[in-house]
Backbone as JSON Lines, residues from 0, in Angstrom:
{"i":0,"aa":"X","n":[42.5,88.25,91.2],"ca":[42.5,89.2,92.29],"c":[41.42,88.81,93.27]}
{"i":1,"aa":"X","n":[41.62,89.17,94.47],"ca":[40.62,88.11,95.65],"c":[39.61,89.47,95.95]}
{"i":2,"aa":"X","n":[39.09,89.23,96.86],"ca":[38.56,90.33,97.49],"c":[39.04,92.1,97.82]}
{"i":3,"aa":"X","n":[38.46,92.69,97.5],"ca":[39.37,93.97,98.12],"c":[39.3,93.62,99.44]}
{"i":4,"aa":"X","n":[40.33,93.94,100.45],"ca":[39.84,94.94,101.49],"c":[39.89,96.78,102.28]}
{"i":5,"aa":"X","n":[40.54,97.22,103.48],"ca":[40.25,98.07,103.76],"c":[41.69,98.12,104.66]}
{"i":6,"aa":"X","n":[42.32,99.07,104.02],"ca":[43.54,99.43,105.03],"c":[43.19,99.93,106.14]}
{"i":7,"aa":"X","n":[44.4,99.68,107.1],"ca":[43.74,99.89,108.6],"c":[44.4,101.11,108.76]}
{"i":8,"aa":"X","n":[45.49,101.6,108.65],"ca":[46.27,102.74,108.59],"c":[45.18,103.88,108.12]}
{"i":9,"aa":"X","n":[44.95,103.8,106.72],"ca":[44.4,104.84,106.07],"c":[42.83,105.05,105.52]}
{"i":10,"aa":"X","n":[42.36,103.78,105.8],"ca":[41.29,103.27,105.82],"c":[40.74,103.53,104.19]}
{"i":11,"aa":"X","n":[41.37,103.6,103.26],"ca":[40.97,103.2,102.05],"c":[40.75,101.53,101.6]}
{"i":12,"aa":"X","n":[40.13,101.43,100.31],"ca":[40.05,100.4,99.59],"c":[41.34,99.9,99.15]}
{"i":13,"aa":"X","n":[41.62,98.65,98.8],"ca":[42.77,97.85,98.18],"c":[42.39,96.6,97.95]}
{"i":14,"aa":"X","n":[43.6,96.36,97.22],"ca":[43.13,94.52,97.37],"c":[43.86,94.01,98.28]}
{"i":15,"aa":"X","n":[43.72,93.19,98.7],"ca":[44.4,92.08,99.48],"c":[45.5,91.18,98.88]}
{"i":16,"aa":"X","n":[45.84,91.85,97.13],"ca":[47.17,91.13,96.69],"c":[48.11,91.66,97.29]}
{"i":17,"aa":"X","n":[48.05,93.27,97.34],"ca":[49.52,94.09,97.6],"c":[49.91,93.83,99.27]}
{"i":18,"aa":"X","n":[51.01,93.69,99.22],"ca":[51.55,93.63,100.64],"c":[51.89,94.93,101.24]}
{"i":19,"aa":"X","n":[51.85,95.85,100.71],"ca":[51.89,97.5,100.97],"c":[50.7,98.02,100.5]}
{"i":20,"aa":"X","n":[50.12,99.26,101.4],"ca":[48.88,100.1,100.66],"c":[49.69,100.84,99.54]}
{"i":21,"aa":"X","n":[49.09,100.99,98.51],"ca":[49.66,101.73,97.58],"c":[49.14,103.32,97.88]}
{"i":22,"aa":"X","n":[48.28,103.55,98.89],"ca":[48.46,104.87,99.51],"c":[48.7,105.34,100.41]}
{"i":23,"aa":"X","n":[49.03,104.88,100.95],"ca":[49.88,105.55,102.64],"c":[51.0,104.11,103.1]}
{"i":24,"aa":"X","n":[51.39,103.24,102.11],"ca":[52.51,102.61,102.29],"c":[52.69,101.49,103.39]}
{"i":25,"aa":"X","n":[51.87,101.72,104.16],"ca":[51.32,101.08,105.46],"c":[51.57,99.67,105.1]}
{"i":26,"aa":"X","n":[52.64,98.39,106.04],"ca":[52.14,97.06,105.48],"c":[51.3,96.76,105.86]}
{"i":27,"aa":"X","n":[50.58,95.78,104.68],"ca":[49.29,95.11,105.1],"c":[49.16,93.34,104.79]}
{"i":28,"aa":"X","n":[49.02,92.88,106.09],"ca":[48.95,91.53,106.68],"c":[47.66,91.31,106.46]}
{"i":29,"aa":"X","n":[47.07,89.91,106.06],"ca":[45.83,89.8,106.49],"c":[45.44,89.79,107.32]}
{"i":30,"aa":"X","n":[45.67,89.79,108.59],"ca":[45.12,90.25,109.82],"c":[44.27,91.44,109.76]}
{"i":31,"aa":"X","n":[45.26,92.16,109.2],"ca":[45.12,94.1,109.28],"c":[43.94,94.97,108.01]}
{"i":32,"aa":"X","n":[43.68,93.55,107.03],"ca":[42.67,93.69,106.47],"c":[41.52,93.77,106.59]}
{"i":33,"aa":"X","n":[40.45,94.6,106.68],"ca":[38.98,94.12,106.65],"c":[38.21,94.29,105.81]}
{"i":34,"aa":"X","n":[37.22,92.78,105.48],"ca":[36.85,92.77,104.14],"c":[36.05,93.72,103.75]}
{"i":35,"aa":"X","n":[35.61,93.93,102.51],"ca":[34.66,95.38,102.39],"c":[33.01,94.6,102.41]}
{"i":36,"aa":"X","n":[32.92,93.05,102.76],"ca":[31.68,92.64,103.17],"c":[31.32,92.6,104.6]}
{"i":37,"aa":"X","n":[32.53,93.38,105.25],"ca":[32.53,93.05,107.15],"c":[31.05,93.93,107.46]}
{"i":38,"aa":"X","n":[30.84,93.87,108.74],"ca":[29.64,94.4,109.82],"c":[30.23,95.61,109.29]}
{"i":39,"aa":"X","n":[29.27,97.2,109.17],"ca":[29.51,98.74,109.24],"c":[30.44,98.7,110.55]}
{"i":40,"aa":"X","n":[29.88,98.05,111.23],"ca":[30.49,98.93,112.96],"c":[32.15,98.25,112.33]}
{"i":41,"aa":"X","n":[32.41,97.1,112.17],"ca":[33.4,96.55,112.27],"c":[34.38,97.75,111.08]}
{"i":42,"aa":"X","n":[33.99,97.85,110.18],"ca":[34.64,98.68,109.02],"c":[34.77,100.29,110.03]}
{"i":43,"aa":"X","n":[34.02,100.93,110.55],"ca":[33.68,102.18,110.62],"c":[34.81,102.45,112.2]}
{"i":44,"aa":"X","n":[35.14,101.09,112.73],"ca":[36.35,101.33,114.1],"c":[37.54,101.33,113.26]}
{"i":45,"aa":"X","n":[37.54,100.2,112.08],"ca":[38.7,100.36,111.57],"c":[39.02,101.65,110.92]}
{"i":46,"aa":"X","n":[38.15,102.27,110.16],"ca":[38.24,103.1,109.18],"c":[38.74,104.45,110.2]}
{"i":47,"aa":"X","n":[38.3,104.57,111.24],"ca":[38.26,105.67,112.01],"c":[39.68,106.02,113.13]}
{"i":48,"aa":"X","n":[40.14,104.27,113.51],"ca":[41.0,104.29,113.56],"c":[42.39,104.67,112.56]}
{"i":49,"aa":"X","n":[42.29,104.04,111.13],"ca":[43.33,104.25,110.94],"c":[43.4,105.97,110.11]}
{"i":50,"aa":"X","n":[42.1,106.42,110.23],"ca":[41.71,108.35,109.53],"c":[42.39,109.04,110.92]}
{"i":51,"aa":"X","n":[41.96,108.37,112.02],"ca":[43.08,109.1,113.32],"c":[44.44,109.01,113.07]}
{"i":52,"aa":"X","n":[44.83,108.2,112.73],"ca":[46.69,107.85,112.22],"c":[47.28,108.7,111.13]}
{"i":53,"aa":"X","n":[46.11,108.59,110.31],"ca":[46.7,109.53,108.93],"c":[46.46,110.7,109.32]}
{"i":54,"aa":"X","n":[45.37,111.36,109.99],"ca":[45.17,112.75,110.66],"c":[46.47,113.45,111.42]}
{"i":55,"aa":"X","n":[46.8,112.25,112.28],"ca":[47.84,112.58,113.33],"c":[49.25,113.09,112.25]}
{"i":56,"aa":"X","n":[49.54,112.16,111.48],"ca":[50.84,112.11,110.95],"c":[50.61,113.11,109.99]}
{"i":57,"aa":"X","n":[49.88,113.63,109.11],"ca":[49.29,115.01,108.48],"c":[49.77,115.83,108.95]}
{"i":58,"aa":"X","n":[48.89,116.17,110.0],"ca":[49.34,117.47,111.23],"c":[50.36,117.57,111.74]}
{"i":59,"aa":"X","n":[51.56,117.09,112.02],"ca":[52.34,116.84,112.47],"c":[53.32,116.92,110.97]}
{"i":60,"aa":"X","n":[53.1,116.82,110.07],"ca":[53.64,117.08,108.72],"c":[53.36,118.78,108.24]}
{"i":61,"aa":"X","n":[52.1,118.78,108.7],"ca":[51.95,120.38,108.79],"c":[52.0,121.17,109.4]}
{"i":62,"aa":"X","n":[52.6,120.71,110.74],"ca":[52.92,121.46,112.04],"c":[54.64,122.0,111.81]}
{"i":63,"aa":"X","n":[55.57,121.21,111.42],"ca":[56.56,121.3,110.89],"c":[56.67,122.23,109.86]}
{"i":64,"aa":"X","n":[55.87,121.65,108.78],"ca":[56.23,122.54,107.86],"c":[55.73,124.5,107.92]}
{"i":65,"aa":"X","n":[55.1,124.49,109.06],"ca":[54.68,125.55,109.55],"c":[55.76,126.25,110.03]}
{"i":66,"aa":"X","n":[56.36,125.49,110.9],"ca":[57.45,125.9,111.9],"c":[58.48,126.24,111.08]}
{"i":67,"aa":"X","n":[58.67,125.46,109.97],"ca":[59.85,126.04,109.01],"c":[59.76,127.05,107.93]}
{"i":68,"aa":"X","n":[58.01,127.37,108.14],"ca":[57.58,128.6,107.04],"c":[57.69,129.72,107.99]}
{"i":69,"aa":"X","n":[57.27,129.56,109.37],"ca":[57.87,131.14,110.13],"c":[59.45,131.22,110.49]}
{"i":70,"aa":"X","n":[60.22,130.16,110.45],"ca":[61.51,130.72,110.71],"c":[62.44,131.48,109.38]}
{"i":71,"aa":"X","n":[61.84,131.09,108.78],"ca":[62.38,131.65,107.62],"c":[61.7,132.83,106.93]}
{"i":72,"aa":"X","n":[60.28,133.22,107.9],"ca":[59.78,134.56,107.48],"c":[60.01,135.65,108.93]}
{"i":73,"aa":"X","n":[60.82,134.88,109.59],"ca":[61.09,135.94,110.75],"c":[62.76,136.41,110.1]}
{"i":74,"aa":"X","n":[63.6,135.22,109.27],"ca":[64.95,135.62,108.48],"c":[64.32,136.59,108.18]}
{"i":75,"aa":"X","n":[63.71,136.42,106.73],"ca":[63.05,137.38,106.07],"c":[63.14,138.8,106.69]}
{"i":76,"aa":"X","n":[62.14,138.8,107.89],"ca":[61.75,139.88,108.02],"c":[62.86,140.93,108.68]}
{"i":77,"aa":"X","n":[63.74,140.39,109.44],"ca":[64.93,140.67,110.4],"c":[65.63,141.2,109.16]}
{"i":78,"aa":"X","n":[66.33,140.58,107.86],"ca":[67.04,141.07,106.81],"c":[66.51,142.17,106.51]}
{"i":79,"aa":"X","n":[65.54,142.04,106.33],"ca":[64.82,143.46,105.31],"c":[64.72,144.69,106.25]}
{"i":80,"aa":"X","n":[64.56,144.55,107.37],"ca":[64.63,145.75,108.58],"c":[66.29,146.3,108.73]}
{"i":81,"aa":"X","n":[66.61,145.66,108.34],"ca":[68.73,145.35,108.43],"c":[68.59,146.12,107.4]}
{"i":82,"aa":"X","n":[67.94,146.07,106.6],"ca":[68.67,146.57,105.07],"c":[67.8,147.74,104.94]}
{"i":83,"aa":"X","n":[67.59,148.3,105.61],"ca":[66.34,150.06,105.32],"c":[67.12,151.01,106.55]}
């Protein structure tokens, strides 16, 4: 096993065998790797960049699932007023 590095997507640890992060699935090229011996600054754009990506796609996972927890508590609530 070679070096770890640092997914850019999700900015966790990995190695540099897997061609996918094994946590956020993200492919990873060596390009897109950075080693975990790089400069802080160099790790801390990547890392921040790819915590903005996973942030974004989160929220947007929980923005949805929001939207589908009030439509179905406005059903809810509309039935139960129907039925009294």
């Amino acid at each position: 096993m070679r070096v770890p590095g640092i997914c850019i997507e999700c900015g966790r640890t990995i190695s540099k065998d897997f061609i996918h992060c094994p946590w956020c699935g993200c492919s990873q090229l060596e390009k897109d790797l950075v080693p975990v011996g790089a400069s802080c600054s160099k790790k801390s754009a990547v890392c921040s960049e790819g915590e903005q990506v996973g942030k974004s796609t989160r929220l947007s996972k929980i923005n949805s699932m929001l939207d589908d927890l009030e439509r179905d508590m406005t059903i809810f609530m509309m039935r139960r007023e129907r039925n009294r």
